[in-house]
N, C-alpha and C positions, 0 to 999 in steps of 0.2 A: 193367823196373822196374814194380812194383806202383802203380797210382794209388791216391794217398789219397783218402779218402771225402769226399765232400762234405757237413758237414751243418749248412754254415752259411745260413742265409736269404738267398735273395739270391743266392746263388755260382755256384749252377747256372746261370744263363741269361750269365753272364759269362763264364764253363771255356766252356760250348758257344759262343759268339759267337765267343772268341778260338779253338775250336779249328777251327771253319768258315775264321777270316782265315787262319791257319796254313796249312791244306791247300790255300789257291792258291798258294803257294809263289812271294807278291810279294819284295822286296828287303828283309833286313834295315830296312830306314829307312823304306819303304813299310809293311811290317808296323807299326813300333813306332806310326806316326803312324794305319794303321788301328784299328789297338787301343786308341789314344787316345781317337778318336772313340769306340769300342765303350764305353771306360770313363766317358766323362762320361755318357751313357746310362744305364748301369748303375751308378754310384758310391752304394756301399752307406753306411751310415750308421753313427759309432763301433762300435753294438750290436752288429758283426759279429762283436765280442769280448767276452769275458765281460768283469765289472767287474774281477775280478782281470789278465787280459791287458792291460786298458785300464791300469791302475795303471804299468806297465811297471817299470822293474829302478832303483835308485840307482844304480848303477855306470856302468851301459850301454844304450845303446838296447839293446830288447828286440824281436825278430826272433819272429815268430808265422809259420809256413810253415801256410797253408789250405787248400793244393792241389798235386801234383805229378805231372806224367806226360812223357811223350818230347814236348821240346820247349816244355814249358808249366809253369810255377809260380806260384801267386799266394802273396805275401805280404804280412803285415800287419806295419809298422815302428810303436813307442811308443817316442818322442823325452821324455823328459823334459830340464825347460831345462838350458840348458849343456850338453847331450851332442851328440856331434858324430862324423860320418864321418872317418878319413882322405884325403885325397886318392887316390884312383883312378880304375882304370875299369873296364869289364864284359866278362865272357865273351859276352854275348845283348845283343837289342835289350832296354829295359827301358819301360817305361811306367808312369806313377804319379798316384793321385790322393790329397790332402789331405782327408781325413776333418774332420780335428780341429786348431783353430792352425795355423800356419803354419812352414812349411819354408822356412828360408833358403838357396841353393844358390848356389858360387859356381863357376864355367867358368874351366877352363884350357885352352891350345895349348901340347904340347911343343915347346921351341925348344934342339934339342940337347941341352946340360949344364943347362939351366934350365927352369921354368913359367912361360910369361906368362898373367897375370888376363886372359882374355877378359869377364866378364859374370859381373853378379850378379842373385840373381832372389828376388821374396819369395813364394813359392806357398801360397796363402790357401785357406782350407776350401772348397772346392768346387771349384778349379782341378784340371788335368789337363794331364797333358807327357807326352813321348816321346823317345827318342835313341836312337841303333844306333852301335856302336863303326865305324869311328875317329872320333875325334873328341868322346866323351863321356867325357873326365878333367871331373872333379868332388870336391867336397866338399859334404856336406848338413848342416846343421848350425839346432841351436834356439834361440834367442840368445833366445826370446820369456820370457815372464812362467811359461807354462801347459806344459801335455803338448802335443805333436803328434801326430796319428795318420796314417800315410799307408799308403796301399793300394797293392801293385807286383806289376806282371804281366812274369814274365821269358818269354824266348825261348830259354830250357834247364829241364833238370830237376834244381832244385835238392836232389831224393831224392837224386839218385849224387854231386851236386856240392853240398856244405854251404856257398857262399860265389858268388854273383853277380859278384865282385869277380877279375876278371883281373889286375890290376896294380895294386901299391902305388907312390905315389910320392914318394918322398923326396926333393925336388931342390929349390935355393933357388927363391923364386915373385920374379921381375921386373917 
């Protein structure tokens, strides 16, 4: 897979950060949470997108891919309110920070035929999380007034693979 170019302000010292944590080839969940730390260090500012990306879509969140190569993706998600993830979860570790507004997340535990709500989270403009599958069923969702903007560094390449997203879950939530 070809890398995409980098020509957003800011991005380069992020791609290399995360692609130094990568090459010690720590544990799924050790990575995603060193990459956390990398990203609150590095958490770029809206501008990372044009005014038209930042607008994001009526429809749907609107998915900006910034970076891709073996192993490593950055993307940029615009949440307009009311739009919302399905519940899933991820092929990669994922890690994310809030640019702009706040991301409402809420955690599940498969329980057989069911979902139970483990935990809900409000992640405010400047916070930063991590997770590595099993265990990261989620929904992310914008309940707020505004746009959100959040910043997501995967642990695949979203070039060959168009979706982060391993599994959909359609099952009642207990």
């Amino acid at each position: 897979m070809e890398t995409t170019v980098i020509t957003r302000p800011g991005l380069a010292e992020l791609v290399e950060g995360t692609r130094g944590l990568v090459a010690k080839s720590m544990s799924p969940r050790e990575t995603a949470f060193a990459v956390a730390d990398l990203l609150r260090e590095r958490l770029p500012a809206p501008g990372i997108l044009t005014e038209e990306e930042r607008a994001g879509d009526p429809d749907r969140y609107a998915t900006h891919v910034l970076h891709t190569e073996a192993d490593l993706s950055v993307v940029a998600i615009v949440w307009r309110p009311g739009q919302e993830t399905v519940i899933h979860d991820h092929v990669a570790w994922c890690v994310f920070g809030v640019l702009q507004g706040v991301e409402y997340e809420t955690l599940y535990r498969l329980d057989g035929d069911h979902l139970t709500e483990i935990g809900r989270t409000a992640n405010r403009t400047g916070e930063v999380s991590g997770f590595a599958p099993p265990g990261d069923i989620h929904r992310v969702r914008n309940i707020g007034d505004g746009t959100a903007i959040s910043l997501h560094v995967y642990g695949a390449d979203l070039g060959d693979t168009p979706t982060s997203v391993r599994r959909v879950y359609d099952l009642p939530v207990r």
